[in-house]
VOPAGU-2260 file (C-alpha; in pm, 1 decimal, decimal comma):
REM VOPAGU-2260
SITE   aa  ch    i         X         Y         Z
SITE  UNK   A    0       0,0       0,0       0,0
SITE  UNK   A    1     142,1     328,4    -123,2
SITE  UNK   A    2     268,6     592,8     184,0
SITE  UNK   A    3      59,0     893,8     257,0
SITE  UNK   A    4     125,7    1151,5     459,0
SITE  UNK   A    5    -164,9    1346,2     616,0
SITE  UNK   A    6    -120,4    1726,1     728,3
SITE  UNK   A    7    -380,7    1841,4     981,4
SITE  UNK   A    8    -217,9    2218,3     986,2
SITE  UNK   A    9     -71,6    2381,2     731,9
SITE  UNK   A   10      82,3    2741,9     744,6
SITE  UNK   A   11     -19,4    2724,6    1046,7
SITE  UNK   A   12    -394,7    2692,3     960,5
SITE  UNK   A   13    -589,9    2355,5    1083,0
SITE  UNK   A   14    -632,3    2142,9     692,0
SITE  UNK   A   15    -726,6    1784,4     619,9
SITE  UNK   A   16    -516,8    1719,8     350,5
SITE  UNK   A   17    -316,5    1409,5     214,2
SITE  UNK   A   18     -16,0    1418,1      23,6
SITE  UNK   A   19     166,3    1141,4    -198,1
SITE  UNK   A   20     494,1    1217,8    -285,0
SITE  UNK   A   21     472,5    1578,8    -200,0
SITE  UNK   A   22     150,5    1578,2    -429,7
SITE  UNK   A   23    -184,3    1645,6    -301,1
SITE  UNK   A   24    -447,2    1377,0    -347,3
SITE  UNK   A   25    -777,3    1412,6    -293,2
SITE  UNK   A   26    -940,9    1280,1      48,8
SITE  UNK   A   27   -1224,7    1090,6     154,1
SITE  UNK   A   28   -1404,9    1370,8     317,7
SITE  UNK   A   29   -1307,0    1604,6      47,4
SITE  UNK   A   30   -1480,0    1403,5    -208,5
SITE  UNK   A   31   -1784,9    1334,0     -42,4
SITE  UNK   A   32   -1843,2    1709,5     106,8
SITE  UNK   A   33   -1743,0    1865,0    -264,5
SITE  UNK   A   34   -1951,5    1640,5    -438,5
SITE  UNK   A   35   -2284,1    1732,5    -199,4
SITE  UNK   A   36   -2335,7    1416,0       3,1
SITE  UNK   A   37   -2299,7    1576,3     319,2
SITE  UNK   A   38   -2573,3    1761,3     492,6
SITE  UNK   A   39   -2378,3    1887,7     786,7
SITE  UNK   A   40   -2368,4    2220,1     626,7
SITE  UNK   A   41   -2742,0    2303,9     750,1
SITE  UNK   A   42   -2691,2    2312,0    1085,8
SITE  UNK   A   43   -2580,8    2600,0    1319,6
SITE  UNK   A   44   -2182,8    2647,5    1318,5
SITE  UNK   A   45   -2203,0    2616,6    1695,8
SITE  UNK   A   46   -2396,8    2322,5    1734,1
SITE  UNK   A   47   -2184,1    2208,7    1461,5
SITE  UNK   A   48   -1864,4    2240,0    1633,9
SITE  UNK   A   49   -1983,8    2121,5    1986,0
SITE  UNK   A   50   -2046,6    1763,0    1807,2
SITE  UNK   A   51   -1719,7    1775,3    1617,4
SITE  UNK   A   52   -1526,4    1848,8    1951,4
SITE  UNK   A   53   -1750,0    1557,7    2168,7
SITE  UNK   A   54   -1653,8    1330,2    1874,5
SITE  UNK   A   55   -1336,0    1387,6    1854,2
SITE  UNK   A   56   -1270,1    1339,4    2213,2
SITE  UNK   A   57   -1515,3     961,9    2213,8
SITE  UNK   A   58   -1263,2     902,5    1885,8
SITE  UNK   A   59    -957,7     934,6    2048,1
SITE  UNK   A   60   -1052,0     760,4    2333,7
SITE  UNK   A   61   -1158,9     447,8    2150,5
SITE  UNK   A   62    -803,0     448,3    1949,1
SITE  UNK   A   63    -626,5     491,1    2279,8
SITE  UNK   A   64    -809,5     191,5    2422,1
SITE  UNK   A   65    -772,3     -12,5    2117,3
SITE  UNK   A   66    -419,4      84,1    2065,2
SITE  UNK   A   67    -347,4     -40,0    2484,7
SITE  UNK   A   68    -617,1    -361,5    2350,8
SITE  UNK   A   69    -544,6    -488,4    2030,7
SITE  UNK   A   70    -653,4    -835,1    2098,8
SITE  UNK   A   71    -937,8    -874,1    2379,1
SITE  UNK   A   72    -998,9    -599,0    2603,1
SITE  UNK   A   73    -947,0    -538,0    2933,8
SITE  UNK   A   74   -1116,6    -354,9    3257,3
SITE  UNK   A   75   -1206,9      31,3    3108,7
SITE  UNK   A   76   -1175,3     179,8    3523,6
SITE  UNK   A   77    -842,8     -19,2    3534,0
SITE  UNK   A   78    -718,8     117,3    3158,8
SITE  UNK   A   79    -812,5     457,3    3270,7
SITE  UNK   A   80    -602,3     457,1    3605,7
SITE  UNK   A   81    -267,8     315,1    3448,6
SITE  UNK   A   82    -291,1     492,6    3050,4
SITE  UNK   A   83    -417,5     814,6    3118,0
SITE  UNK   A   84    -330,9    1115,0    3323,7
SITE  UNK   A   85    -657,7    1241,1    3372,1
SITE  UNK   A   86    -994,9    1022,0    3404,3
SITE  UNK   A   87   -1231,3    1096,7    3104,7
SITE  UNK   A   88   -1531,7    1319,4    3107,4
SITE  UNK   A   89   -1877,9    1062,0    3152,1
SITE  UNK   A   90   -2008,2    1155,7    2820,8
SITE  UNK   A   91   -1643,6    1041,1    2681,4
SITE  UNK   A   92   -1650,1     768,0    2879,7
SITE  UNK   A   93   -1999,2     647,4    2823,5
SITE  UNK   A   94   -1945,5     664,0    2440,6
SITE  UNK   A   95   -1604,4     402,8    2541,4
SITE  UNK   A   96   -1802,1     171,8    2727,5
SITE  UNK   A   97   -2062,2     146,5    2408,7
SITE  UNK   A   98   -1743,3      84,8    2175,5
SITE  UNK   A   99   -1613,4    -175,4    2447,3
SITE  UNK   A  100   -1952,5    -314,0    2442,0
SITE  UNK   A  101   -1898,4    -363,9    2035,9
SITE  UNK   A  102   -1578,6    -504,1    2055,8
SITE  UNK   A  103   -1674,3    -789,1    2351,0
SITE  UNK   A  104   -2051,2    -864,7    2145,9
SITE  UNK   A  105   -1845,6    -921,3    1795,0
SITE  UNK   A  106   -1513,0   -1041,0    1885,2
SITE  UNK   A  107   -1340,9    -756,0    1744,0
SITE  UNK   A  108   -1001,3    -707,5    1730,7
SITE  UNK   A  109    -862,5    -444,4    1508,7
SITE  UNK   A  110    -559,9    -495,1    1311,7
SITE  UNK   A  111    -566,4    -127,1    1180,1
SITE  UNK   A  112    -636,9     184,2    1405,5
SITE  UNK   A  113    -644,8     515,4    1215,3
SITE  UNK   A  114    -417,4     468,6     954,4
SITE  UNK   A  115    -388,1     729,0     693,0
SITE  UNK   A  116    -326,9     522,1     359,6
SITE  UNK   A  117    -433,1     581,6     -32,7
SITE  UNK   A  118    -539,8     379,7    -238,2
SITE  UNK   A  119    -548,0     362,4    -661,4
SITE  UNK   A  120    -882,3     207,6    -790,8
SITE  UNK   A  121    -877,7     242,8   -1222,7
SITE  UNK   A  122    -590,5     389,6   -1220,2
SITE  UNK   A  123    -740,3     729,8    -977,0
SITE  UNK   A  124    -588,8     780,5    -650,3
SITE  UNK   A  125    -766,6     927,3    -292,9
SITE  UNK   A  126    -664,7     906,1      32,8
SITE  UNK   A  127    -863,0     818,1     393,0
SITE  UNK   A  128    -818,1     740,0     757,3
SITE  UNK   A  129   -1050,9     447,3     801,6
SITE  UNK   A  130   -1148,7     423,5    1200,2
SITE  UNK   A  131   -1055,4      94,1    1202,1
SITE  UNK   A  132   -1025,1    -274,7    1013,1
SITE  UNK   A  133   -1020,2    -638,2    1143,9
SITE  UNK   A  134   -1105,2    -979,1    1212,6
SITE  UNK   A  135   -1453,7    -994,1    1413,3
SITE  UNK   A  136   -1751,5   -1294,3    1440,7
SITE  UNK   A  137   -1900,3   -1175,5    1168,0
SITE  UNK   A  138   -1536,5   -1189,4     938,9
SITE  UNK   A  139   -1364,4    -931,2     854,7
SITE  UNK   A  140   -1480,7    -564,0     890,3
SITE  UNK   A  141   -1460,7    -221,1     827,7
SITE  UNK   A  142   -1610,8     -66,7    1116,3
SITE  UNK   A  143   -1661,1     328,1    1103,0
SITE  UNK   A  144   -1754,8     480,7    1439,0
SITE  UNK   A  145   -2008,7     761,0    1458,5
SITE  UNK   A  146   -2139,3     989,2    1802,9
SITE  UNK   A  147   -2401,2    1178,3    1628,4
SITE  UNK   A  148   -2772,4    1157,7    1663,7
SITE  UNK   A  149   -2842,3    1090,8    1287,1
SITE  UNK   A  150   -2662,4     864,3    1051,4
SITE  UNK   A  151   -2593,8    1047,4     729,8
SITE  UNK   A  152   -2677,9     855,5     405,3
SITE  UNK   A  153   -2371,3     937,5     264,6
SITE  UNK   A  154   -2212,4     649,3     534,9
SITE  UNK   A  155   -2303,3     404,0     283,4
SITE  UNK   A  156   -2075,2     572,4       2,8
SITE  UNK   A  157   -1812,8     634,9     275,0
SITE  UNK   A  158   -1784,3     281,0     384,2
SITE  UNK   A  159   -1798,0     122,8       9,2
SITE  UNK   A  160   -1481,1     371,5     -48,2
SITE  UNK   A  161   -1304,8     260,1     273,3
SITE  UNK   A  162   -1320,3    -134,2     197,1
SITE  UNK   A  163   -1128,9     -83,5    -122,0
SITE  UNK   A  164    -790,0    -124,2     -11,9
SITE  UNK   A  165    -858,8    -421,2     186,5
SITE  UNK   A  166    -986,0    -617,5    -104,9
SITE  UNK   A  167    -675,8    -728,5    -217,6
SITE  UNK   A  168    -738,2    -988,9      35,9
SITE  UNK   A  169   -1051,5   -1111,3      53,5
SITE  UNK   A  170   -1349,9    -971,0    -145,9
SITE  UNK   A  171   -1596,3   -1066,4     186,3
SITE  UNK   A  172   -1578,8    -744,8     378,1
SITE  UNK   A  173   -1811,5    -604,4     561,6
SITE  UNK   A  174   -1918,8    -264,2     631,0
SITE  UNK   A  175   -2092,3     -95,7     923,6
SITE  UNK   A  176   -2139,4     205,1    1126,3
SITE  UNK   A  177   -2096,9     169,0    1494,6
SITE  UNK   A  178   -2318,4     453,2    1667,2
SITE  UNK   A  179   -2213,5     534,0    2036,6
SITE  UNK   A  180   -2462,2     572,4    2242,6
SITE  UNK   A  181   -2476,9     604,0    2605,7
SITE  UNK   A  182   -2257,9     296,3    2716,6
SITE  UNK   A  183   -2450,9      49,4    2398,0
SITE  UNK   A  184   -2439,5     110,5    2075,0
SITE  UNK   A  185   -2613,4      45,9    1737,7
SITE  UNK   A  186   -2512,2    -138,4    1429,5
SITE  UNK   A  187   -2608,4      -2,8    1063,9
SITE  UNK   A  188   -2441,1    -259,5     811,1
SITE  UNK   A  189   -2485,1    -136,0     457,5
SITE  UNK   A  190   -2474,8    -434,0     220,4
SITE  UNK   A  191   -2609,6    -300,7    -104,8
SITE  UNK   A  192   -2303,9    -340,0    -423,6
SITE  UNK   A  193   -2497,7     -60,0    -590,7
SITE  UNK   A  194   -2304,1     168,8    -314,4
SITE  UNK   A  195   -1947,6      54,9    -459,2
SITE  UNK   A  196   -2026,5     165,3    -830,5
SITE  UNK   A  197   -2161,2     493,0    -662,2
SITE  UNK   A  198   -1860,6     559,9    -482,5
SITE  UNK   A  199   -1664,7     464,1    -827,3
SITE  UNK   A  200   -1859,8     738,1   -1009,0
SITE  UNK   A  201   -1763,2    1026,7    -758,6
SITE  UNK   A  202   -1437,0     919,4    -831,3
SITE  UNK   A  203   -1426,5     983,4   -1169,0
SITE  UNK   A  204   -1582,6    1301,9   -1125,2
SITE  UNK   A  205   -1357,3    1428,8    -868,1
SITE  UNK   A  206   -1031,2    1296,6   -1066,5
SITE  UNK   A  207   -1159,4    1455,2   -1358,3
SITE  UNK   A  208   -1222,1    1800,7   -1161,8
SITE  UNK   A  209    -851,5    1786,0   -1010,2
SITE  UNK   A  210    -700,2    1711,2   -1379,9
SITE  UNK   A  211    -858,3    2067,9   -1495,1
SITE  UNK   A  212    -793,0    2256,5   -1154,9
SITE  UNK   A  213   -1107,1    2273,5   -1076,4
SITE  UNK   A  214   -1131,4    2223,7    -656,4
């Protein structure tokens, strides 16, 4: 799998952009958001940012755990006491024990955690950081991890983009969202092939609009 690199600043303004060697390539979240399958654009900045900040704090918390637990997992209270310096906030914490609950209910084990990688498919190249990927009780799995309310539609493109890498060893992959609720969670699996040729399509059209400058 080709490096990536990912810059989350740059001159000294926050981005989310990925490069390949020293070239820009479009991201996930780029070509869903510039191609209108996001809807997170109606709601108040605000409110907007609160759930960004909440998520990224129940995200990092879940890598943390899962990077301390790669195989099994162990007592959160314990975890908490020996990784951390500080003990999480309860809504943080709450939104752990629902992703603990996942991982103990399917057997997961993740054998990626956050990884930014790129992939070609036809020849056209984009970049991601899928959440996570591994072996689990239902096989192998793509598992993309989501704190808000709502599940947007455009999860099923998402997900049919992020199981493209991981193809190249075994075709059976399957794709959910894990929403965290307050300590459980919720399973949407999105099974429907129609959502790969989708995802295909945007590609061409955002390859095409990067070969004339157009961004």
């Amino acid at each position: 799998m080709p490096e990536v690199e990912f810059r989350d600043t740059e001159n000294g303004e926050p981005c989310h952009k990925y490069y390949r060697d020293g070239k820009e390539i479009p991201g996930l979240s780029y070509i869903l958001e510039s191609n209108g399958f996001c809807r997170y654009g109606k709601v108040r900045k605000d409110v907007m940012e609160a759930a960004r900040e909440r998520g990224d704090a129940a995200h990092y918390a879940t890598r943390l755990f899962d990077e301390d637990n790669p195989s099994g997992v162990g007592n959160i209270d314990q975890w908490q006491e020996q990784s951390l310096k500080d003990s999480l906030d309860p809504w943080t914490l709450s939104r752990l024990k629902g992703w603990v609950k996942f991982r103990i209910d399917f057997d997961f084990n993740p054998l990626i955690i956050e990884k930014p990688m790129c992939h070609e498919w036809s020849g056209m190249v984009y970049a991601m950081t899928p959440d996570r990927y591994g072996n689990s009780s239902m096989g192998r799995l793509v598992p993309e991890i989501k704190c808000t309310a709502e599940i947007e539609p455009s999860c099923q493109i998402q997900t049919a983009f992020q199981i493209q890498p991981f193809k190249m060893e075994t075709d059976s992959i399957r794709r959910v969202v894990v929403q965290l609720l307050e300590n459980d969670y919720k399973i949407h699996e999105f099974k429907d092939r129609q959502d790969e040729r989708l995802a295909f399509n945007i590609l061409g059209a955002t390859s095409w609009k990067w070969a004339m400058g157009i961004r």
